[in-house]
N, C-alpha and C positions, 0 to 999 in steps of 0.2 A: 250341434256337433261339428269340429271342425271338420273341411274336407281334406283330401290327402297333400293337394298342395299347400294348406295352411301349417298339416303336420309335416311336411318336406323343410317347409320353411324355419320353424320351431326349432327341426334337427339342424338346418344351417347353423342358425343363430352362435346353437352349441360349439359346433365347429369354428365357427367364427371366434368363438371368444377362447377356444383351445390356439388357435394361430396364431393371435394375437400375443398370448402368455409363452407361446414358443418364438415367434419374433422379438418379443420385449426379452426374456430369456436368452436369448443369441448377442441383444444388443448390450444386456447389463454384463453379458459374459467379457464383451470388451470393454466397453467404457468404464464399467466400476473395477476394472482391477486396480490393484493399491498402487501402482510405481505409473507414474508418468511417461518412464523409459516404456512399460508393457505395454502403453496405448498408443503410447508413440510405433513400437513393432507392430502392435492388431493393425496399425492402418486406419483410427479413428480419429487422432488427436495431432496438429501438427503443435509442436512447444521448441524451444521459444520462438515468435515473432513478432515484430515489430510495425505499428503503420507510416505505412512509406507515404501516405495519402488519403487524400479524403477528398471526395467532388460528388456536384449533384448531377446524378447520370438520368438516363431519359426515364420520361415519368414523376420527372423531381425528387425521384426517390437519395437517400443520403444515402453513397458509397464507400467502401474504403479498403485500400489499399494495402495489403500483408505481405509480408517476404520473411521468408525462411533468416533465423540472423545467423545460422552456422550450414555447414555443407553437407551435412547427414541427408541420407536418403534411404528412406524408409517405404513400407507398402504403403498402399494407399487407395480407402475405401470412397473416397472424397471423388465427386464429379459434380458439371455441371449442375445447379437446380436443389443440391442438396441441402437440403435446414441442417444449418449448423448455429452454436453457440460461440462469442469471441469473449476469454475471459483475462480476469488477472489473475497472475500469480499462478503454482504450481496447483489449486487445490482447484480453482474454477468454480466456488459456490459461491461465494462475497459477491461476484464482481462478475456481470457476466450481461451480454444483449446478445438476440437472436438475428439469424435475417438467410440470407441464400444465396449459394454462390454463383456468381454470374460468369466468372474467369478463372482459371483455372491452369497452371503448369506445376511443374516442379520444384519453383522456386518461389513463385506468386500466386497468390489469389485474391478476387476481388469478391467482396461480399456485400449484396447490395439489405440494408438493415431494416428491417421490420418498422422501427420506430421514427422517428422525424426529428426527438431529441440526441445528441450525440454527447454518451458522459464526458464527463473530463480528466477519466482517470485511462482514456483511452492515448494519452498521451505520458501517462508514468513511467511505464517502462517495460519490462516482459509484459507478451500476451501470449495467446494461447487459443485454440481452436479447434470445439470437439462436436463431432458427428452427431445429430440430436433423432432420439428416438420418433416417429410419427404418429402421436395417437387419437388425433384430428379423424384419418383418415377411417382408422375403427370405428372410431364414437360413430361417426356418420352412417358408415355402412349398417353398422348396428341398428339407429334409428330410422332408415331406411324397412330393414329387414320388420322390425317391429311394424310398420307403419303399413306394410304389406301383406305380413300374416293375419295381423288384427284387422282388416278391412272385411265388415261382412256383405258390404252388397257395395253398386258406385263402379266406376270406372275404370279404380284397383282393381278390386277385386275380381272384375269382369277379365282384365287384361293377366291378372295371376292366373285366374282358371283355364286362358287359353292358352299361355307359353305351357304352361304344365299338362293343356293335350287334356284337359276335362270337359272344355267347350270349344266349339269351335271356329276359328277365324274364318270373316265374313268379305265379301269383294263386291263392292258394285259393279254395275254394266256401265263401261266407260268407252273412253276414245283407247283406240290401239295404236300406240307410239311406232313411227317408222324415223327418227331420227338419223340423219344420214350419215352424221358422223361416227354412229356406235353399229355395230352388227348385229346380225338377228337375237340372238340371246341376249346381248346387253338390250337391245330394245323390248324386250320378252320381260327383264327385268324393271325396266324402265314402267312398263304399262303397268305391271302386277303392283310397283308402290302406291302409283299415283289411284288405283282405284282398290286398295289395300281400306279396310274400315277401322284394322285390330292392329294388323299384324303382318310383315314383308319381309323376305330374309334377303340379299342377294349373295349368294356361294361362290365366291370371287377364289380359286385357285391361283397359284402362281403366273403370273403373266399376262393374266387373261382380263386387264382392265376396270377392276374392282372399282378404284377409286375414280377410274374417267366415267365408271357408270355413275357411282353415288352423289358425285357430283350436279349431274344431266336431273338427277334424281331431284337433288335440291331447289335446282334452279327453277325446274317445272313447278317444282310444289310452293315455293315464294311466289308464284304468279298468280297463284287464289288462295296463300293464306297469307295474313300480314309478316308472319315472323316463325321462325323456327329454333329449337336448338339440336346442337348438330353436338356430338361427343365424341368419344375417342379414349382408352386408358392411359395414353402416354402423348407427351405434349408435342413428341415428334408427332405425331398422327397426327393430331390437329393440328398442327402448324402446314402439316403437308396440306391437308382439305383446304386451310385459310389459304394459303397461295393460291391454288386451283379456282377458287370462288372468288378470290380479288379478281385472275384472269379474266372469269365470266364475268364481271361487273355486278354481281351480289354482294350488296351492303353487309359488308363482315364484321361483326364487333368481339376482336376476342379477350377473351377473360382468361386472368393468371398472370401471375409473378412476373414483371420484365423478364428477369434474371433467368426466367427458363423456358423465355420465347426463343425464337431463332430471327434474325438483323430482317429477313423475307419480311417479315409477319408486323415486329413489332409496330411497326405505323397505326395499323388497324390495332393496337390493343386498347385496353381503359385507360390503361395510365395515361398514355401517350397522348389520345385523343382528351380528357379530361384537361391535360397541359396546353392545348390548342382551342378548347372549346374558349367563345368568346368571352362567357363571365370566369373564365380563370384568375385574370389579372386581380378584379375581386377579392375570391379568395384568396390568393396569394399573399395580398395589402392585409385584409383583414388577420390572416395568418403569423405575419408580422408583427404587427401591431399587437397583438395578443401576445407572445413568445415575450417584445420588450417590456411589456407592462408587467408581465409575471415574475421578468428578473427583477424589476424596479423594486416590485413589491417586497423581493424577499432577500433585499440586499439591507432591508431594517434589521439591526438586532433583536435581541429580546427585552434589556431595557433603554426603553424608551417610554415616553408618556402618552395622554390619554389622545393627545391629537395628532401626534407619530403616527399612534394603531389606526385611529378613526383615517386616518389619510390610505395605510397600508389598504386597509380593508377598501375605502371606495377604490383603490386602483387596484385591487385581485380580482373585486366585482365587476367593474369596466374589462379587465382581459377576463374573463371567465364567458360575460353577456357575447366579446370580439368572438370568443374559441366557439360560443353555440351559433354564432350569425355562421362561422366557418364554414361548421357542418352543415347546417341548412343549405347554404350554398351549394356545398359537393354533393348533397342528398339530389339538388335540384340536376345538376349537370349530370350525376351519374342519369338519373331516370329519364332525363333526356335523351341522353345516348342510347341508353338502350331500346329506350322507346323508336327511336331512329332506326335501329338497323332490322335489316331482313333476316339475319342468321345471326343465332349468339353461338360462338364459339366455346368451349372447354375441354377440360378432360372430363369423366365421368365423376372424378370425389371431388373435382372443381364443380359439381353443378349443385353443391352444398351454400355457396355462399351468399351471405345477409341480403344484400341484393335483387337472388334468385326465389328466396324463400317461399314468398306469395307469387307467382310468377306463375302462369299455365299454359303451354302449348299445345294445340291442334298435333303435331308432331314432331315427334325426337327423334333422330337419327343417331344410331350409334357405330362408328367404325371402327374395326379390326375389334368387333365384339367379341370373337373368339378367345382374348387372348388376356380380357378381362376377368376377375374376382364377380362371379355370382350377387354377391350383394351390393358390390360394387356399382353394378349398372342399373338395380332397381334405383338410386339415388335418382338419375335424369327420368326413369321410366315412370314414376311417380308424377311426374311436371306434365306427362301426356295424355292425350287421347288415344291416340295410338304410335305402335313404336315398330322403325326402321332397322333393321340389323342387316351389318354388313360385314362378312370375315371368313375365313376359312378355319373346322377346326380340324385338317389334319396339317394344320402348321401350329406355332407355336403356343401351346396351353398358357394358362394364367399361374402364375409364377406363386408359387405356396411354399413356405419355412417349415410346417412340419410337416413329415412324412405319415403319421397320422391320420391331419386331417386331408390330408393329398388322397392318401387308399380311400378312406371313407367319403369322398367325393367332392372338396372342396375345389378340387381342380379340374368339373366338371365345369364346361361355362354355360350363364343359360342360350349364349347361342346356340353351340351344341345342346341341349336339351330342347330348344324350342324345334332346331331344325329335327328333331327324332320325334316330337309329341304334335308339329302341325305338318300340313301340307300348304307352307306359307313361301317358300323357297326354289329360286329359279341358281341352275349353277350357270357360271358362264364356263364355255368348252374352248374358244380360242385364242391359242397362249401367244403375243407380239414379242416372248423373250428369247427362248433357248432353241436351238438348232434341236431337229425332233430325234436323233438320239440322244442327247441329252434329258428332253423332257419324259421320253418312251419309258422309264424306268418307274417314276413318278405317278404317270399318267397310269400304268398297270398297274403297282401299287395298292395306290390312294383314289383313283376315283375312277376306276372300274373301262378305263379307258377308251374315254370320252374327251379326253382334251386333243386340241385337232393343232396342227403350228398354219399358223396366219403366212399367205402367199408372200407376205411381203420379206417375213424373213428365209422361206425357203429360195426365195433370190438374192438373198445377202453374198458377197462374194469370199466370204471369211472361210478360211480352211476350217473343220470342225476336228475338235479329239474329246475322243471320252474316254481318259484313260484309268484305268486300278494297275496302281503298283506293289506288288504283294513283296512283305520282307519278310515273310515265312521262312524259318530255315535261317535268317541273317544271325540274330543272334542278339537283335535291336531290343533290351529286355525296356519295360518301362520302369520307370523312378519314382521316388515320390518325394517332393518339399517338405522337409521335417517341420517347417516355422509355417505353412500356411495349409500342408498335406493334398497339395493340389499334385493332380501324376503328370508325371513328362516323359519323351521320348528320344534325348539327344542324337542319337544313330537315326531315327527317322527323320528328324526333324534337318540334322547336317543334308541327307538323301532327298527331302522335300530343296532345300534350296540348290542346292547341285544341280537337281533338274530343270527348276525355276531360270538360273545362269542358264544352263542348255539351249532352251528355250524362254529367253525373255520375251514380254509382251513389245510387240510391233509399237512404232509410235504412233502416237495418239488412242491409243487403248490401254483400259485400266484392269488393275488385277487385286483381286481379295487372295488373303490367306487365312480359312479358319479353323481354328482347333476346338476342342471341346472343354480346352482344360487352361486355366490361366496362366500353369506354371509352365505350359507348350507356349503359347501366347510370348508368353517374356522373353520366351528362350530363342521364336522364331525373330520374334522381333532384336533381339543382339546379334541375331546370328547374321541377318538381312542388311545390318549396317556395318558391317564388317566384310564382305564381299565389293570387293570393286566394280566389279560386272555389273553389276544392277545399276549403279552411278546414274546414268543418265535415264532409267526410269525410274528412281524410287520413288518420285512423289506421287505416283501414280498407283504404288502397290499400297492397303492396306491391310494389316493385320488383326484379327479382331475372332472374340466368341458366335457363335452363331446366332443370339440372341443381338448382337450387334450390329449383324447385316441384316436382320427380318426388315423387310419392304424393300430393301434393296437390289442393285442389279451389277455386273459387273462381264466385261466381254471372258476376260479369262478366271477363274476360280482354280484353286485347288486348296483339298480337305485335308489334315493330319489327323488319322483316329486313336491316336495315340498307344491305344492296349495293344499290350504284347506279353502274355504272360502263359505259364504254364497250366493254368486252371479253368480257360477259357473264360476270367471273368472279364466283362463290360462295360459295367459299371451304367454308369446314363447314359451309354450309348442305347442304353433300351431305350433310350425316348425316341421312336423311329419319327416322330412330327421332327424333331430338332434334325435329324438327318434329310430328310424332305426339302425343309428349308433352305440347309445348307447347298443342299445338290441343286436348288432351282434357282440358283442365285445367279451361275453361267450362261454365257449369252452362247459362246462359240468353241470356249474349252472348258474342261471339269476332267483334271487329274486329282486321283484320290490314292493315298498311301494309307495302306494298312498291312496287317496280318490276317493272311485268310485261317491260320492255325488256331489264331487265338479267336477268331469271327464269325469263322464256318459253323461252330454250333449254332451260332443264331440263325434260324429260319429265315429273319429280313435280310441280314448280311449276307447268307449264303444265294441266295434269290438276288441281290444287289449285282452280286461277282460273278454268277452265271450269266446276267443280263449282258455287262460289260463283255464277259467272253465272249456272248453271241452276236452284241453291235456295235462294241466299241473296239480298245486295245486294252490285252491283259498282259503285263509284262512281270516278269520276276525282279527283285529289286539288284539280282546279283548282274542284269544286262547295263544298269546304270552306274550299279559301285565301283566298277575297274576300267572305266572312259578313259 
């Protein structure tokens, strides 16, 4: 009979493949519409362009060079890292190679290509370049999920029964870490991995050293096992752990795309090192040599006679024999490499690949687990013994397309589940960021207030504000983008920069501005390069969603919450983790503009503005409108 976490699992499964068909659904909505002009507005397809270029960028991988051929500018769903398609002609089915963008503006992109061959029809004339659905990423999860409901006994199974709180995680009697660099709790965390049997959470809040602990964590645990793999959902997150661990001098091998590593890191990736390993030159030659031998062969016609073929054929067989020495070769260099390092690097649906397959570790670490897909993280958790989690979940949830399966719990993470079903989990309480009014709101909130501000920042000499600017009464109604339906708040957003001029950030200090809403976003950001005043700092202010500063820090912040409306709706400002966030991102200021009319019914918001009342500054927006 199965047990209940096998049926927990079964019900994922379902959920999983409802997501999937509302992700792919969301994606056929744009990409198969009929007019090129409409994919062109979705923001999926750039058409026409042309390659400006082609080179071979690090990794050896074959590049190439795109540009917009006329001035249109359009939305655009297109970023760093994304699988995209580069086709011919308007229809984009004929004629078409995949690969990932590496570079990326307004007018250019570089697309580093999948394959090593490069057609020839890449040089005709119109191309075209459209956003390509991910269904890699499901299969896996999938297979995952399967591979861990169906486990009846074994080391799965043992480790499903304990995240799910039906057995329980086990600890040896070990050495007690005083590490001097980390503080009591982070060394509290520290001890609890290293004599972890199952299972160790570390509850990293805002500020409070997460990743300097997970790191401390690593380090110690490479010093008696040969090798680890270390994960993460998003390749920012691993990119940050890989820098941190080159610091330490922990052999880092990471895995994944060039194209959607960061310049820090890529030294340490496969590709790079693969290109440097000494039998490279090797395959390179041999590589060569094969490529020529295949054009030779297939520059024969079709008639020709019987010692034509017989010649054709021993030289496609000679490159064929070249192309399998090839691979033997890279087989051998990859498993060297890896066999080499201390830490294998990825993300969690990067710990899928050919490579990794047969592959076992002693322990997987996962960071900012929280904020991963459930089935997501079984992929690496499968590969262990026992498994490391590191994240907060009352910051940012794991990112779900339907609302469905969002209610029915797909945007539960099993961090969040395991830190409720074990007693595996130390939080760390002191925060190195935010001036403790700032953090005071936070810390009552969300974690029962426990977080302490670290001496060093209560001697910072930086003036502190925690301001709420209420435009209650203004008249600041919100909008909404009829082509993308995204809401804005022009009157607030004019009032957010005004104030920003008022008070610009001091030099050498930086400043965030986040919205919740893209079509705020846009509108802050036009609004910001049209003010003189800012001039001599704006490279310093960024603009951005909230999901775009997570991990980030910034001295000065301030929030537009957009809603202003007569029915007190919200909208995803209910997601109070994304305002958390938002709010812990400021070192020494955090002004926030809203409406308490439109806000005050929500219990958080209205709890939010009381707080502000009582330790920060609460101003009306009519003291800033008539300066």
């Amino acid at each position: 009979m199965p047990t209940a976490a096998q049926n927990a699992l079964i019900e994922l499964q379902e959920l999983l493949k409802i997501e999937q068909e509302e992700d792919y659904r969301q994606y056929r909505e744009k990409i198969q519409i009929n007019t090129i002009e409409d994919r062109k507005e979705a923001g999926i397809t750039w058409y026409p362009v042309i390659k400006s270029g082609q080179f071979i960028s690090t990794g050896e991988r074959v590049t190439l060079s795109l540009q917009r051929t006329t001035g249109e500018q359009h939305p655009s769903n297109f970023q760093v890292g994304s699988v995209v398609s580069v086709f011919k002609g308007e229809a984009g089915r004929e004629r078409q190679i995949s690969g990932v963008i590496s570079y990326l503006n307004k007018e250019k992109m570089r697309v580093v290509l999948h394959d090593s061959e490069v057609p020839d029809w890449l040089d005709d004339g119109k191309l075209g370049v459209n956003l390509l659905f991910d269904e890699v990423s499901y299969k896996e999860m999938n297979l995952a999920l399967e591979i861990v409901a169906g486990a009846e006994r074994g080391r799965i199974a043992a480790l499903r029964e304990i995240l799910y709180g039906t057995q329980e995680a086990t600890f040896q009697n070990g050495y007690d870490y005083d590490t001097p660099s980390l503080n009591k709790k982070q060394n509290e965390a520290l001890t609890k991995v290293i004599n972890a049997r199952d299972l160790a959470i570390i509850h990293g809040p805002p500020g409070t050293g997460k990743t300097t602990t997970l790191v401390q964590a690593i380090k110690a645990t490479v010093t008696t096992e040969k090798q680890v793999l270390v994960c993460a959902p998003s390749n920012a997150a691993v990119d940050l752990l890989v820098e941190k661990l080159i610091e330490e001098a922990v052999s880092t091998l990471r895995l994944g795309h060039p194209a959607r590593l960061t310049e820090n890191v890529i030294e340490n990736s496969l590709d790079v090192k693969i290109s440097r390993h000494p039998q490279f030159k090797d395959l390179k030659e041999s590589r060569r040599k094969a490529e020529e031998l295949r054009k030779i062969g297939y520059k024969y016609k079709r008639n020709f006679g019987k010692q034509e073929r017989q010649q054709r054929d021993r030289i496609l067989k000679e490159a064929s024999m070249l192309k399998a020495y090839s691979r033997d070769i890279e087989s051998y260099i990859i498993n060297h490499l890896l066999e080499s390092a201390q830490v294998i690097a990825c993300t969690v649906t990067g710990a899928n690949q050919a490579f990794l397959k047969d592959k076992a570790f002693k322990t997987v670490f996962i960071d900012e687990c929280s904020q991963a897909l459930e089935p997501a993280c079984w992929i690496p958790v499968i590969k262990g013994q026992r498994v490391i989690m590191a994240g907060d979940h009352c910051q940012l949830p794991p990112t779900v397309k339907s609302l469905n399966t969002a209610k029915n719990g797909l945007e539960v993470s099993l961090f969040e589940k395991a830190i409720s079903n074990t007693q595996t989990d130390t939080m760390l309480e002191v925060q190195y960021r935010m001036a403790p009014q700032i953090m005071g709101f936070s810390s009552q909130y969300f974690y029962q207030n426990k977080l302490k501000t670290a001496a060093e920042v209560l001697a910072r000499p930086d003036e502190v504000l925690f301001e709420f600017i209420d435009t209650a009464g203004c008249g600041f109604s919100e909008s909404q983008d009829k082509s993308t339906l995204s809401t804005y708040n022009k009157e607030e957003a004019q009032l957010l920069i005004k104030h920003l001029c008022q008070h610009p950030p001091e030099s050498g200090l930086n400043a965030g501005i986040i919205a919740p809403y893209k079509a705020q976003i846009k509108l802050l950001d036009e609004m910001l390069r049209e003010e003189n005043c800012l001039d001599a700092v704006l490279e310093n202010i960024r603009i951005n969603t909230v999901d775009a500063f997570q991990g980030q820090e910034r001295d000065v912040i301030y929030i537009s919450l957009v809603r202003s409306n007569n029915k007190s709706e919200i909208g995803f400002l209910k997601e109070y983790r994304r305002m958390n966030v938002a709010m812990t991102r400021a070192k020494s200021t955090l002004v926030i503009v809203g409406d308490s009319a439109t806000l005050g019914n929500d219990p958080f918001y209205r709890q939010m503005i009381d707080y502000v009342e009582k330790n920060g500054k609460y101003a009306s927006a009519f003291e800033y409108m008539y300066d």
